[in-house]
Biotite code that builds the C-alpha atoms (Angstrom):
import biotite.structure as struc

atoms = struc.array([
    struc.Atom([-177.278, 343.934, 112.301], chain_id="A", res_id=1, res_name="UNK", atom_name="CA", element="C"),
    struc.Atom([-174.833, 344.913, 109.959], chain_id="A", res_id=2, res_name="UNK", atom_name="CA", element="C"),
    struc.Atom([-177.228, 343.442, 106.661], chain_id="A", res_id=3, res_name="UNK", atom_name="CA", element="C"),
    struc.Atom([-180.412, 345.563, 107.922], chain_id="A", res_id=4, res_name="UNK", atom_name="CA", element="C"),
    struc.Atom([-178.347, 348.678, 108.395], chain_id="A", res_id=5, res_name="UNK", atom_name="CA", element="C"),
    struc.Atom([-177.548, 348.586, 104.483], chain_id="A", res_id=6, res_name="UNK", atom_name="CA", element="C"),
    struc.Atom([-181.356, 348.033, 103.542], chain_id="A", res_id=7, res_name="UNK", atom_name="CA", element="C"),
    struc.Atom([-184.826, 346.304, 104.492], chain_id="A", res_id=8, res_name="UNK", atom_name="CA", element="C"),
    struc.Atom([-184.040, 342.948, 103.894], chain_id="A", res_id=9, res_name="UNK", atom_name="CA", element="C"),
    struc.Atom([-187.027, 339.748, 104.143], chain_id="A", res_id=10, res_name="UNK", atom_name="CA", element="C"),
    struc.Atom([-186.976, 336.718, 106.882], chain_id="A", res_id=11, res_name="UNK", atom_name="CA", element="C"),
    struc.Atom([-186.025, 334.705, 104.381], chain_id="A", res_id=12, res_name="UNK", atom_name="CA", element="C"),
    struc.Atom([-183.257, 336.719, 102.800], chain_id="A", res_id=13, res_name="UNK", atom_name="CA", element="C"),
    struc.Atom([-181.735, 337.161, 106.077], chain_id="A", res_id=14, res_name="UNK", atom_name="CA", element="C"),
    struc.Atom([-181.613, 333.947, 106.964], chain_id="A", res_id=15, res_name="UNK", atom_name="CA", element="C"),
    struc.Atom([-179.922, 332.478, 104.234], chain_id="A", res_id=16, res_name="UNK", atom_name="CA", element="C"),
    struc.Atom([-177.288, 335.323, 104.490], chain_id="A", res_id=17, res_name="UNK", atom_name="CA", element="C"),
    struc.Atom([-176.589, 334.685, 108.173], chain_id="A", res_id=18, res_name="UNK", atom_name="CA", element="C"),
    struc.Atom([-176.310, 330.641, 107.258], chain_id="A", res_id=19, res_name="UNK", atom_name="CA", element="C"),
    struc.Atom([-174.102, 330.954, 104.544], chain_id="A", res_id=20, res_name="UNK", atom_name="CA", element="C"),
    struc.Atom([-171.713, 333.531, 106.504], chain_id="A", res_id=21, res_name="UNK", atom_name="CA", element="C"),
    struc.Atom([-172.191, 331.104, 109.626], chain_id="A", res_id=22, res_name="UNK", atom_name="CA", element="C"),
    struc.Atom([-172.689, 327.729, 108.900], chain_id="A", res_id=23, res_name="UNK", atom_name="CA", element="C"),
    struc.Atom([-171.445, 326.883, 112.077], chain_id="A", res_id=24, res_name="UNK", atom_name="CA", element="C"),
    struc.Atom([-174.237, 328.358, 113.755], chain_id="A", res_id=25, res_name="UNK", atom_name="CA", element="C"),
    struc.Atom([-177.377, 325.958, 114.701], chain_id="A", res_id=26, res_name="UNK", atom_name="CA", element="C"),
    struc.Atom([-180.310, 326.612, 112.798], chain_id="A", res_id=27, res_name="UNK", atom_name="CA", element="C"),
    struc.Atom([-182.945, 326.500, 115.731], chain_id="A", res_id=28, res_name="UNK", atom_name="CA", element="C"),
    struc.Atom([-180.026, 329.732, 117.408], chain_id="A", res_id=29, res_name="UNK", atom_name="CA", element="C"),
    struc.Atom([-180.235, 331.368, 114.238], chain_id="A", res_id=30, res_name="UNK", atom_name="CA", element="C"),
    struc.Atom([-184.414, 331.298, 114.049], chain_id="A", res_id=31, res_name="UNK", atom_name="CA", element="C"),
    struc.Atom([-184.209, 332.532, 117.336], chain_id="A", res_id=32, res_name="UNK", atom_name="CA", element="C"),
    struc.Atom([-181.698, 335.670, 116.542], chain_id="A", res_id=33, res_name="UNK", atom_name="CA", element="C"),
    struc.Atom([-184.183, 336.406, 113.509], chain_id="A", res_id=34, res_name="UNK", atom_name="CA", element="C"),
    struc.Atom([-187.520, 335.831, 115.539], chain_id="A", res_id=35, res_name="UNK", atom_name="CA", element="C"),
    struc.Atom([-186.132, 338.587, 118.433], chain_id="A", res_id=36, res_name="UNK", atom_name="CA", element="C"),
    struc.Atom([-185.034, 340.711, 115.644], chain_id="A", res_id=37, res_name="UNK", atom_name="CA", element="C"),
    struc.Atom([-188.255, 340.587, 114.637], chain_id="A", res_id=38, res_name="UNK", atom_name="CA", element="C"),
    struc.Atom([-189.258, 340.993, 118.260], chain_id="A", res_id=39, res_name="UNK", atom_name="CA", element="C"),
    struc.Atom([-187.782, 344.536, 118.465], chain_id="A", res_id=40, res_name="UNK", atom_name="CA", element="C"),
    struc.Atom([-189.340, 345.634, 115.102], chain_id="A", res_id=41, res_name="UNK", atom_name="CA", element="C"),
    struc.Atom([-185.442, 345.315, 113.682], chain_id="A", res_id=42, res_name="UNK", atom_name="CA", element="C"),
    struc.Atom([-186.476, 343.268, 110.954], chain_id="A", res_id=43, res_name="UNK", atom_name="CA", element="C"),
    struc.Atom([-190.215, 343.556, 109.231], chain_id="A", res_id=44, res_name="UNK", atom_name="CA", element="C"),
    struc.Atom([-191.322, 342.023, 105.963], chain_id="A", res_id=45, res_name="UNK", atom_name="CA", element="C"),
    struc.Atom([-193.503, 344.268, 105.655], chain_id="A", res_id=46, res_name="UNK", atom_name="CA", element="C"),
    struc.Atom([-191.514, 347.304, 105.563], chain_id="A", res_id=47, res_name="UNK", atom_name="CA", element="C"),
    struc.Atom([-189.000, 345.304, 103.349], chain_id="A", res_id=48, res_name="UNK", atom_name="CA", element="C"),
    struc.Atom([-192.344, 344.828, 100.854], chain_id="A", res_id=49, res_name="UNK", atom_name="CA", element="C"),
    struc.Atom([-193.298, 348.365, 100.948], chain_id="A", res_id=50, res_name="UNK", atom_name="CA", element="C"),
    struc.Atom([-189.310, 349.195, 99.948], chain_id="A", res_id=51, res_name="UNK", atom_name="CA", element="C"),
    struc.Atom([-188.868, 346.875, 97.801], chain_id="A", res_id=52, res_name="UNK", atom_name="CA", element="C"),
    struc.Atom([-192.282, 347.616, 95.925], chain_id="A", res_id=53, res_name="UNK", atom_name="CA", element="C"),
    struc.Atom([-190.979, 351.112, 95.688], chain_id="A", res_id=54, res_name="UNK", atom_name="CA", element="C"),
    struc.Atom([-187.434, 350.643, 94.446], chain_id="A", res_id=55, res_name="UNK", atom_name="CA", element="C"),
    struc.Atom([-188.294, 348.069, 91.398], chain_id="A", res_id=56, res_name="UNK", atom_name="CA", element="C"),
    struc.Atom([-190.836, 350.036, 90.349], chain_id="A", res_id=57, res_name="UNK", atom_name="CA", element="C"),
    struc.Atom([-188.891, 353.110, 89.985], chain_id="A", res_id=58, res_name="UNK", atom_name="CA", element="C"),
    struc.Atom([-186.160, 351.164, 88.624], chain_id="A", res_id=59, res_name="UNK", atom_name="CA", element="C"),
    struc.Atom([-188.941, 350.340, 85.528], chain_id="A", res_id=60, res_name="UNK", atom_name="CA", element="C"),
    struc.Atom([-190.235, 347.232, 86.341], chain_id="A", res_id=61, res_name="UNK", atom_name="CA", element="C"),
    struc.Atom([-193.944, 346.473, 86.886], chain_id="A", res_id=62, res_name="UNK", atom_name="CA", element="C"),
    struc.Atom([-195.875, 344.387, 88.192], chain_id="A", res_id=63, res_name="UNK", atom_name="CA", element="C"),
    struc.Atom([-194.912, 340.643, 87.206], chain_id="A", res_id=64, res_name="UNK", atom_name="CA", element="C"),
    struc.Atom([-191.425, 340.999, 87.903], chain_id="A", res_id=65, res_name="UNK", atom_name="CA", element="C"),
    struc.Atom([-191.573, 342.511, 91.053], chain_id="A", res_id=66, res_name="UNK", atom_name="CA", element="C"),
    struc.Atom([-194.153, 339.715, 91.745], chain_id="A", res_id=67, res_name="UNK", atom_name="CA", element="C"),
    struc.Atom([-191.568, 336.900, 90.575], chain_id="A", res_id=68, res_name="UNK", atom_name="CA", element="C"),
    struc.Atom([-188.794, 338.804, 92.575], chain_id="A", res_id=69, res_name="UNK", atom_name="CA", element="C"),
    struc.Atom([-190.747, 339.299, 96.130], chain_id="A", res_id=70, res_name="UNK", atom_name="CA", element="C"),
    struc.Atom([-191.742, 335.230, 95.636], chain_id="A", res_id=71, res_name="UNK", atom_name="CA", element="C"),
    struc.Atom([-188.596, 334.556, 95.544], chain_id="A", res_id=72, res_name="UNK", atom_name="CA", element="C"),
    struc.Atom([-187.915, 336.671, 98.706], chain_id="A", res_id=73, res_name="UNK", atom_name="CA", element="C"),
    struc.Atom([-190.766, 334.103, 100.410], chain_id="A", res_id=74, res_name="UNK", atom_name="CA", element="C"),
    struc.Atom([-192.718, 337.270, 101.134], chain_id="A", res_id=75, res_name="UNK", atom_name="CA", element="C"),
    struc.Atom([-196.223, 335.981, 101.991], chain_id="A", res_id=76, res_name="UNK", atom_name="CA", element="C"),
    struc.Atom([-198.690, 336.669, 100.004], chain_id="A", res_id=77, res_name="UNK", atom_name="CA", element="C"),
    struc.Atom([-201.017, 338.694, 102.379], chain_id="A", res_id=78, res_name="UNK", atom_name="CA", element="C"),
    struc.Atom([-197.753, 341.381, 102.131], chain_id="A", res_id=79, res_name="UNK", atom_name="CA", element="C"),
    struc.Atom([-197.591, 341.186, 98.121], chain_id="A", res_id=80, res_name="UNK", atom_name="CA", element="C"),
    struc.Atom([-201.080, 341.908, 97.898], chain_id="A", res_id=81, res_name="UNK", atom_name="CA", element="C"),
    struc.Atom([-201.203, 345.057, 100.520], chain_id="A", res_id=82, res_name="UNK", atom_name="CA", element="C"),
    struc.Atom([-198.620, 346.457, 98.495], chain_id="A", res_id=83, res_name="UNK", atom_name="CA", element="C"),
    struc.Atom([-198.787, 345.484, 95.298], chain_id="A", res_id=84, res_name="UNK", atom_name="CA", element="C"),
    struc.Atom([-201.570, 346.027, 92.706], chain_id="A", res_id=85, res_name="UNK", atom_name="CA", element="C"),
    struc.Atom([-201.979, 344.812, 89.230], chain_id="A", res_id=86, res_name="UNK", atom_name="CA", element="C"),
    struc.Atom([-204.474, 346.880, 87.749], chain_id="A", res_id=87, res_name="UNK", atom_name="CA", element="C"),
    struc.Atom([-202.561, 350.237, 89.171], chain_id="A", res_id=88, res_name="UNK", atom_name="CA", element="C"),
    struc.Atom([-203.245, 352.928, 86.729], chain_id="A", res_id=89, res_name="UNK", atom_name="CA", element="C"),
    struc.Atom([-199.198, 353.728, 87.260], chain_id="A", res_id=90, res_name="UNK", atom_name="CA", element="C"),
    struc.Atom([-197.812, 350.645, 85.239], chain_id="A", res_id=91, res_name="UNK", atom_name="CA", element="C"),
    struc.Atom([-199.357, 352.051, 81.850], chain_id="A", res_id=92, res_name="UNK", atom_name="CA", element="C"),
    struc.Atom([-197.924, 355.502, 82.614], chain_id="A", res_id=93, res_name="UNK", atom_name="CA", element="C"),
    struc.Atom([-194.974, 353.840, 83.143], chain_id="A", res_id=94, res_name="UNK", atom_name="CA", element="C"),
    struc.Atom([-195.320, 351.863, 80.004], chain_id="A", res_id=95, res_name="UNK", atom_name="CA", element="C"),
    struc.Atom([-195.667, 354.471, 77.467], chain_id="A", res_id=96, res_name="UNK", atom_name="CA", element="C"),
    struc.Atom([-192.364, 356.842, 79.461], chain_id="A", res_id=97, res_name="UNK", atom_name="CA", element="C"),
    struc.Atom([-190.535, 353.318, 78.781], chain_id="A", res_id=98, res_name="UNK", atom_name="CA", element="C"),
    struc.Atom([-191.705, 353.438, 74.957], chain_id="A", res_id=99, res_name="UNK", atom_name="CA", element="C"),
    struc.Atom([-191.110, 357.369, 74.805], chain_id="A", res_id=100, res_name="UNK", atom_name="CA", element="C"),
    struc.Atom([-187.446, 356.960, 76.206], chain_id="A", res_id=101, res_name="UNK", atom_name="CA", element="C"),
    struc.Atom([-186.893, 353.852, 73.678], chain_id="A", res_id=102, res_name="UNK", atom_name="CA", element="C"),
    struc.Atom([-188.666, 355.695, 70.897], chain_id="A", res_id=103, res_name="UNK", atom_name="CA", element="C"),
    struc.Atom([-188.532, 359.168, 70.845], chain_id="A", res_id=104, res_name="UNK", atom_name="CA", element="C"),
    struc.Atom([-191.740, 360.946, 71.474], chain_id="A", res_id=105, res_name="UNK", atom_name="CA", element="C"),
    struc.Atom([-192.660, 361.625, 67.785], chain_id="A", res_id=106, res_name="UNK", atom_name="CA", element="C"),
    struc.Atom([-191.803, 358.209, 66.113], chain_id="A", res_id=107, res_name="UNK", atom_name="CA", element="C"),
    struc.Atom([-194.393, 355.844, 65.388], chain_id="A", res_id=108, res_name="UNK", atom_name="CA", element="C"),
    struc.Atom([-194.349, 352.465, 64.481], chain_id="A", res_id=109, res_name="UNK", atom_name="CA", element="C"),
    struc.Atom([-196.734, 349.992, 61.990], chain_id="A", res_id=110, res_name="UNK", atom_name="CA", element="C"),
    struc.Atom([-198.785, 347.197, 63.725], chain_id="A", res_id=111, res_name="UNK", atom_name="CA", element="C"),
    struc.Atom([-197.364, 343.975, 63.120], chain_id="A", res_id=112, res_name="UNK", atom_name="CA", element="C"),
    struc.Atom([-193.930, 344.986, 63.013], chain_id="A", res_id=113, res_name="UNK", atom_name="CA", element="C"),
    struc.Atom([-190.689, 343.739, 64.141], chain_id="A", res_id=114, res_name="UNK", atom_name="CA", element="C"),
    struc.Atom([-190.868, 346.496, 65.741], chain_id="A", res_id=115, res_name="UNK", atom_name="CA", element="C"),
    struc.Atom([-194.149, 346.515, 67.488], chain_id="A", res_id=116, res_name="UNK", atom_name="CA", element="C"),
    struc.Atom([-193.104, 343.208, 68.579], chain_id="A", res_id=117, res_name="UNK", atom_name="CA", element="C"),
    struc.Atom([-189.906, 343.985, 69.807], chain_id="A", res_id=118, res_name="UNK", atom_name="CA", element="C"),
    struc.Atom([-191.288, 346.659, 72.210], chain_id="A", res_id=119, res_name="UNK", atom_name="CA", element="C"),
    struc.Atom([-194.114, 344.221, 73.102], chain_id="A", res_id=120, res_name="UNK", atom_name="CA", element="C"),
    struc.Atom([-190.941, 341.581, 74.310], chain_id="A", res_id=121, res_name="UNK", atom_name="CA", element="C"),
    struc.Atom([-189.168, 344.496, 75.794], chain_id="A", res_id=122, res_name="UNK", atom_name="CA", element="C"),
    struc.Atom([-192.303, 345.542, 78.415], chain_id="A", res_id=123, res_name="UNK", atom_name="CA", element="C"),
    struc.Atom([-193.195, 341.882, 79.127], chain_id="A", res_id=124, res_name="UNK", atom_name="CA", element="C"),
    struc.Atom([-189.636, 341.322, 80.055], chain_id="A", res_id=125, res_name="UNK", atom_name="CA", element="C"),
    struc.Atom([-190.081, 344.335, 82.294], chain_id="A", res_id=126, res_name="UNK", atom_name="CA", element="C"),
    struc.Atom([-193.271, 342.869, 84.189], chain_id="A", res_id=127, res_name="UNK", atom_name="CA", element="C"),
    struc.Atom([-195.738, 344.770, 82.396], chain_id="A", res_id=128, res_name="UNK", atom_name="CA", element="C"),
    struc.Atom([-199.218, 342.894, 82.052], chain_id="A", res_id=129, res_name="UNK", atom_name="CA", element="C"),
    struc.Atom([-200.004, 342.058, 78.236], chain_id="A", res_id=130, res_name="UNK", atom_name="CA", element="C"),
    struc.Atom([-202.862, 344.269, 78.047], chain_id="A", res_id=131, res_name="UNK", atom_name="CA", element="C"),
    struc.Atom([-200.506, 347.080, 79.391], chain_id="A", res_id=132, res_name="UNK", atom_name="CA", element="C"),
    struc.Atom([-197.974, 346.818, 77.061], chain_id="A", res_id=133, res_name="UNK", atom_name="CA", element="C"),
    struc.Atom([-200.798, 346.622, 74.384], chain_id="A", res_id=134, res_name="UNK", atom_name="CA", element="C"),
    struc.Atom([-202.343, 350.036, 75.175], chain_id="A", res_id=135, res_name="UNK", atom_name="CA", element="C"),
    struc.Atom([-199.043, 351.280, 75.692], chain_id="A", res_id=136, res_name="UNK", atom_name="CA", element="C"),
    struc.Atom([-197.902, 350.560, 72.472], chain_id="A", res_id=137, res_name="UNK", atom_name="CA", element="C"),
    struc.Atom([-200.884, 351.389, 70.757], chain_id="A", res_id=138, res_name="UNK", atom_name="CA", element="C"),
    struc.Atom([-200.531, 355.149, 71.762], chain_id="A", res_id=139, res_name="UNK", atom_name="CA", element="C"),
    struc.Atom([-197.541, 354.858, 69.103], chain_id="A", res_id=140, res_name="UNK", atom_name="CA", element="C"),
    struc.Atom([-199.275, 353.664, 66.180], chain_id="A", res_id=141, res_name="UNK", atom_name="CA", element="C"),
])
């Protein structure tokens, strides 16, 4: 109780914390602790999908690392795709205030750069979908 009273946390997350802070515990007791936590509405992946959707993305990362992250969370994919959208007109917005912060909002840069490509590397790193980080740094040339 004391892990979801922090924050939203997925069946799969929980379980491995519980396991590696009791390893003494049976597995099939533990699965059964989880599945009437999940019972009681205590635990939900969805709401933990919704959250965690929310927090990464206003932390500035878009859609491909939040995908990677919540995969690695064994969130199914039903959840991911309720709640997370690639073509989301947000990401670019959040694109070009990435560039802007990085930038400055009157500096422009050439095409072909080291430049260019270093802010191309630094939005891909972030999630952002190619074409994305494209338009987004176009809006600087």
């Amino acid at each position: 109780m004391d892990f979801l009273a922090r924050r939203e946390h997925s069946f799969f997350e929980l379980q491995r914390k519980l396991s590696d802070k009791f390893p003494e515990v049976d597995t099939s007791d533990l699965f059964e602790v989880l599945d009437a936590l999940r019972a009681e509405g205590l635990q939900s992946d969805e709401r933990f999908t919704e959250a965690f959707v929310r927090y990464r993305s206003n932390r500035g990362f878009a859609f491909h690392h939040i995908l990677r992250d919540l995969e690695s969370r064994r969130v199914s994919s039903n959840l991911i795709d309720q709640h997370l959208f690639e073509d989301d007109e947000c990401w670019e917005v959040m694109a070009v205030n990435l560039l802007e912060r990085k930038l400055g909002e009157n500096q422009h840069i050439e095409f072909a750069s080291k430049q260019h490509q270093k802010l191309l590397r630094l939005l891909e790193s972030r999630g952002f979908p190619h074409q994305v980080s494209r338009k987004a740094v176009e809006k600087f040339f």
